[in-house]
KEGU-823318 format. One record per residue (C-alpha): residue number from 0; x, y, z. Coordinates in nm, 2 decimals. Layout:
<node><num>NUM</num><east>X</east><north>Y</north><up>Z</up></node>
...
This chain:
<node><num>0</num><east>-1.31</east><north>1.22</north><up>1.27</up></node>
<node><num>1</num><east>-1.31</east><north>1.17</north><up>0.90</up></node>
<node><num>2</num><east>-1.53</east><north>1.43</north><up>0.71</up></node>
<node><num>3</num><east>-1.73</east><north>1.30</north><up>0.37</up></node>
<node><num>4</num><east>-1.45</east><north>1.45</north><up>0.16</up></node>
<node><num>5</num><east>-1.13</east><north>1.24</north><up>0.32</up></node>
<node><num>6</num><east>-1.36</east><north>0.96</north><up>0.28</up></node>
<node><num>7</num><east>-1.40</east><north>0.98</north><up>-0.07</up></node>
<node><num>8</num><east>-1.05</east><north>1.08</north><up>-0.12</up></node>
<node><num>9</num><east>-0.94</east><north>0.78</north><up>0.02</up></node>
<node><num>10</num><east>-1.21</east><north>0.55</north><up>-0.18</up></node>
<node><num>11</num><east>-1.13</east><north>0.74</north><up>-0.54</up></node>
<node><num>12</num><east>-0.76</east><north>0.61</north><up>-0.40</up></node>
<node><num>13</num><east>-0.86</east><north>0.29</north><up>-0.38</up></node>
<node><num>14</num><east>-1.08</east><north>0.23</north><up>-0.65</up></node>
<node><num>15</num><east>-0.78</east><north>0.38</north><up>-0.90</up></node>
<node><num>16</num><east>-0.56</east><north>0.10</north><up>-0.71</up></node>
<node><num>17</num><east>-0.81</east><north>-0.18</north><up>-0.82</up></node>
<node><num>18</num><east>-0.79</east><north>-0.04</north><up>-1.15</up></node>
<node><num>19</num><east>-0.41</east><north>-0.03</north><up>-1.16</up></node>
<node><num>20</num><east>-0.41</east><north>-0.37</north><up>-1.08</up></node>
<node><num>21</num><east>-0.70</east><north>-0.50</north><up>-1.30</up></node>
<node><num>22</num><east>-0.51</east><north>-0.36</north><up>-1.57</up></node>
<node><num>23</num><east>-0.16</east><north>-0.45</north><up>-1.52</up></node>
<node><num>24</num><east>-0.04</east><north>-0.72</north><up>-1.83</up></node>
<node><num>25</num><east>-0.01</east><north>-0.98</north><up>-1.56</up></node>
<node><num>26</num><east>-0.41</east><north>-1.00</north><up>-1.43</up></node>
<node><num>27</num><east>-0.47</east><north>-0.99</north><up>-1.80</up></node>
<node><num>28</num><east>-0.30</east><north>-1.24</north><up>-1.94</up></node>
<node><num>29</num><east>-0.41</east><north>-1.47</north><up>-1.62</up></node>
<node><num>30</num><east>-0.77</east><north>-1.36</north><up>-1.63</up></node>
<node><num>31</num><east>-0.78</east><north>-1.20</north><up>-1.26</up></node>
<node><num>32</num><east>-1.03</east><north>-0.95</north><up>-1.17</up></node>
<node><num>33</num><east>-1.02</east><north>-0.80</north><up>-0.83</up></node>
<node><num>34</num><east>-1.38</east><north>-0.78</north><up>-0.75</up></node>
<node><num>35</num><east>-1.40</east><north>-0.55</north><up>-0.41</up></node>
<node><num>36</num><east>-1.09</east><north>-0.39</north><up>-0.18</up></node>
<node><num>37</num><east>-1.03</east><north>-0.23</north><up>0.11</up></node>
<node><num>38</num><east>-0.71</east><north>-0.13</north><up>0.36</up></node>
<node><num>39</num><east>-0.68</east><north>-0.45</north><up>0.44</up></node>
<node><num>40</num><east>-0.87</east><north>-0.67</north><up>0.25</up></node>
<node><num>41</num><east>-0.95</east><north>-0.78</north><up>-0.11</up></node>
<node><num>42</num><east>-1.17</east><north>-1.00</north><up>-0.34</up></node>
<node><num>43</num><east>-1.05</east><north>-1.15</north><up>-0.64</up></node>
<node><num>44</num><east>-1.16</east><north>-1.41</north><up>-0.94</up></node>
<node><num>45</num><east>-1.02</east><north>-1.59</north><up>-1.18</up></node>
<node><num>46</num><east>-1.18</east><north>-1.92</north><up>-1.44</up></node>
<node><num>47</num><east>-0.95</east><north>-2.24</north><up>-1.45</up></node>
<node><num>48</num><east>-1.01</east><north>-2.24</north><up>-1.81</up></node>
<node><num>49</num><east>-0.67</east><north>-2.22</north><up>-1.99</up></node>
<node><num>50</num><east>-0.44</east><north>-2.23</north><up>-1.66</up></node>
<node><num>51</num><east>-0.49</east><north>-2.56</north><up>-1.64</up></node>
<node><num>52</num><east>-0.17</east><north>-2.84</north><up>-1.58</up></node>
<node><num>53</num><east>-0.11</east><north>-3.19</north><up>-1.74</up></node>
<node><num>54</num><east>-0.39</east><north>-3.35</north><up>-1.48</up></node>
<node><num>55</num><east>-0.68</east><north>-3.12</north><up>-1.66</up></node>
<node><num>56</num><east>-0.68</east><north>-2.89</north><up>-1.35</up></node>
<node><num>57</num><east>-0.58</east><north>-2.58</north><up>-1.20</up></node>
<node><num>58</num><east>-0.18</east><north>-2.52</north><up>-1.21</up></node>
<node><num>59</num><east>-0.06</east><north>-2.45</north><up>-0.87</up></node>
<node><num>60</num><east>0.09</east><north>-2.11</north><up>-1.03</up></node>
<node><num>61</num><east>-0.19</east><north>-2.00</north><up>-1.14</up></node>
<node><num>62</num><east>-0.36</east><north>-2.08</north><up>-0.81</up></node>
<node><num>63</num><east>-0.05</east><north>-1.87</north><up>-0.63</up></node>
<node><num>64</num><east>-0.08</east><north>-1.59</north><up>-0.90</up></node>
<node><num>65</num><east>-0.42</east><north>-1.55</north><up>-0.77</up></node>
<node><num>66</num><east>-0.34</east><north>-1.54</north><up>-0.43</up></node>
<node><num>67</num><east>-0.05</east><north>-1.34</north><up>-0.46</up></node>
<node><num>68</num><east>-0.24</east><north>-1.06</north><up>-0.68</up></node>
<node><num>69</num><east>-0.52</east><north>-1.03</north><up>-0.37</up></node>
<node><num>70</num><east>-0.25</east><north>-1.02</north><up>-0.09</up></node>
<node><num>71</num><east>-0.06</east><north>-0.73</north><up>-0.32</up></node>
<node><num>72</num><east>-0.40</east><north>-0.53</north><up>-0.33</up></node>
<node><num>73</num><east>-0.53</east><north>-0.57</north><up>0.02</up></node>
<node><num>74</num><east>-0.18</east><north>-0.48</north><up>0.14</up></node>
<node><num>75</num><east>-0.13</east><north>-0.13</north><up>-0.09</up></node>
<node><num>76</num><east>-0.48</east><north>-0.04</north><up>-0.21</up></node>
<node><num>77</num><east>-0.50</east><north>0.26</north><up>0.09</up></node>
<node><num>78</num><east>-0.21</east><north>0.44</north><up>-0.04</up></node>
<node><num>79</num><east>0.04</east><north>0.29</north><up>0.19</up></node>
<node><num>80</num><east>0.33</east><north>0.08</north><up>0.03</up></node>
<node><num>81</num><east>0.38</east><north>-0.20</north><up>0.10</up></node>
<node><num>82</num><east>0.64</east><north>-0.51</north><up>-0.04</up></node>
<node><num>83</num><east>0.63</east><north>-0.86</north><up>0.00</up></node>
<node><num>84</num><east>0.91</east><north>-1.03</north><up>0.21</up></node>
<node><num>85</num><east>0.80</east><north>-1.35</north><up>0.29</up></node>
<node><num>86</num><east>0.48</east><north>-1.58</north><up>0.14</up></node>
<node><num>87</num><east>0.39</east><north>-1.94</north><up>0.16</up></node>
<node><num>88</num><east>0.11</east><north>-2.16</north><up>-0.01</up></node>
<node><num>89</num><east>-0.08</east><north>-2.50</north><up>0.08</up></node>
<node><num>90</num><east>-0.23</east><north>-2.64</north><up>-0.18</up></node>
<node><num>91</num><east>-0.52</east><north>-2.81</north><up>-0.02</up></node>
<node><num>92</num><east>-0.77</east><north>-2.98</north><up>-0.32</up></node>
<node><num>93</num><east>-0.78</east><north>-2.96</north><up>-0.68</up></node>
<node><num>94</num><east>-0.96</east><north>-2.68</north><up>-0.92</up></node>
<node><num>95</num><east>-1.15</east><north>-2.67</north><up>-1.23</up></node>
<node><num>96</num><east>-1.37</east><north>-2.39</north><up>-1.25</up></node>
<node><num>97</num><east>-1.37</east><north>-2.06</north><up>-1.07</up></node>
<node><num>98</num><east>-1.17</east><north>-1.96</north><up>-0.81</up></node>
<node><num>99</num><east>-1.25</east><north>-1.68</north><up>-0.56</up></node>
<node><num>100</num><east>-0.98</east><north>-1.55</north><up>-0.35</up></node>
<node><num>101</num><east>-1.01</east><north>-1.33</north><up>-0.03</up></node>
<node><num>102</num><east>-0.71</east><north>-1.19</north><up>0.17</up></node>
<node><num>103</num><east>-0.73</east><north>-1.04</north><up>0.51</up></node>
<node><num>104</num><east>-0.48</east><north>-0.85</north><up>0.69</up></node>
<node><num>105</num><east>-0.43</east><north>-1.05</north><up>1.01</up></node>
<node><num>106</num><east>-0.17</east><north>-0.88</north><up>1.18</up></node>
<node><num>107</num><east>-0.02</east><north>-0.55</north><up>1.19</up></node>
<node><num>108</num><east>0.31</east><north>-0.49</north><up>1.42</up></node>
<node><num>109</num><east>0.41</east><north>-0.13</north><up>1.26</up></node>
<node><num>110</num><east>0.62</east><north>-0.21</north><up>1.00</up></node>
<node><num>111</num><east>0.53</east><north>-0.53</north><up>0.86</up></node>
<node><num>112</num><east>0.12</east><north>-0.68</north><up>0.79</up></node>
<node><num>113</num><east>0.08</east><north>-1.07</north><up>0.75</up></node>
<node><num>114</num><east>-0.25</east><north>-1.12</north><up>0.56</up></node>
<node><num>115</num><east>-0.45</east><north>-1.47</north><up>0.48</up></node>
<node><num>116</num><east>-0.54</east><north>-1.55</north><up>0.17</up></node>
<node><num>117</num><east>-0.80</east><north>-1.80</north><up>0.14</up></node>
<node><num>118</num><east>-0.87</east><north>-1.97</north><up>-0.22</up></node>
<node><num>119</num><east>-1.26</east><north>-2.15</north><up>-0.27</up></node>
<node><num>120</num><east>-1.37</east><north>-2.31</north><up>-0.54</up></node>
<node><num>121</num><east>-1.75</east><north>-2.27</north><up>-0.42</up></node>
<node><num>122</num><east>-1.76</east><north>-2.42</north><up>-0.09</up></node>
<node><num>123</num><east>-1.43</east><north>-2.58</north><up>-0.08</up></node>
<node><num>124</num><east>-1.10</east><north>-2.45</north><up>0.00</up></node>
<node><num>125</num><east>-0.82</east><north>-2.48</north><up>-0.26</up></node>
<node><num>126</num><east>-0.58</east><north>-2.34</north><up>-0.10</up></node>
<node><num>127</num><east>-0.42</east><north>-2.14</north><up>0.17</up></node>
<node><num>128</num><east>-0.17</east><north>-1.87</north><up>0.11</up></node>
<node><num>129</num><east>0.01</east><north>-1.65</north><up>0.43</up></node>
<node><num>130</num><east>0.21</east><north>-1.31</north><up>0.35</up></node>
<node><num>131</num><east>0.41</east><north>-1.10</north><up>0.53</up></node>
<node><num>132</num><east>0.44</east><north>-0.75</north><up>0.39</up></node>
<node><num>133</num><east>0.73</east><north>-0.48</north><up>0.50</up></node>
<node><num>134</num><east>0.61</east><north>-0.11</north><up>0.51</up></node>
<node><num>135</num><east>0.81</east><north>0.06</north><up>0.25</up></node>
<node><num>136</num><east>0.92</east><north>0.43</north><up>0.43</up></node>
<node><num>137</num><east>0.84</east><north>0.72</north><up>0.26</up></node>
């Protein structure tokens, strides 16, 4: 059984991770901010504002950027590393304002994780993204 110091070992781990992220040139210049993580799991957010398309709404690499950045967080904020191998995206509705992503590790076989990524607008779903991650041996 974890005592009170492994846990806040491992949650001074993950909050650095957040901040990695958070900080890295790419969440910056797309405006993402991962709200909450865990093994496992992440939040994320990011305004439509200035990543829009010719149409006047979201761009669909925006929308993946966001996706992508939650499902790269859920899947290494613990201190395990973890790569992506394999990742697919269906756009479901158009986005104008802002979008809230949340992955979720949905299976774990040992070496590799595939997590859901689910994209709202609100209420509504924008999209739905699926990644498999490989276990990087140390």
């Amino acid at each position: 059984m974890p005592d009170d110091n492994d846990r806040n070992r491992a949650e001074a781990v993950v909050r650095e991770n957040i901040q990695v992220f958070n900080r890295s040139e790419f969440a910056r210049l797309l405006g993402i901010s991962i709200t909450d993580a865990c093994d496992g799991y992440a939040r994320a957010v990011m305004e439509c504002p200035g990543k829009c398309n010719p149409n006047e709404v979201a761009h669909g690499g925006a929308i993946f950027s966001l996706a992508d950045q939650v499902f790269g967080i859920a899947a290494n904020c613990a201190g395990v590393h973890r790569v992506a191998v394999s990742v697919h995206i269906q756009y479901i509705a158009p986005a104008t304002g802002t979008l809230v992503a949340v992955a979720e590790r949905v299976a774990d076989n040992g070496s590799c994780d595939t997590y859901k990524v689910i994209v709202n607008q609100g209420d509504r779903i924008i999209a739905e993204f699926e990644g498999v991650a490989f276990r990087v041996p140390e």
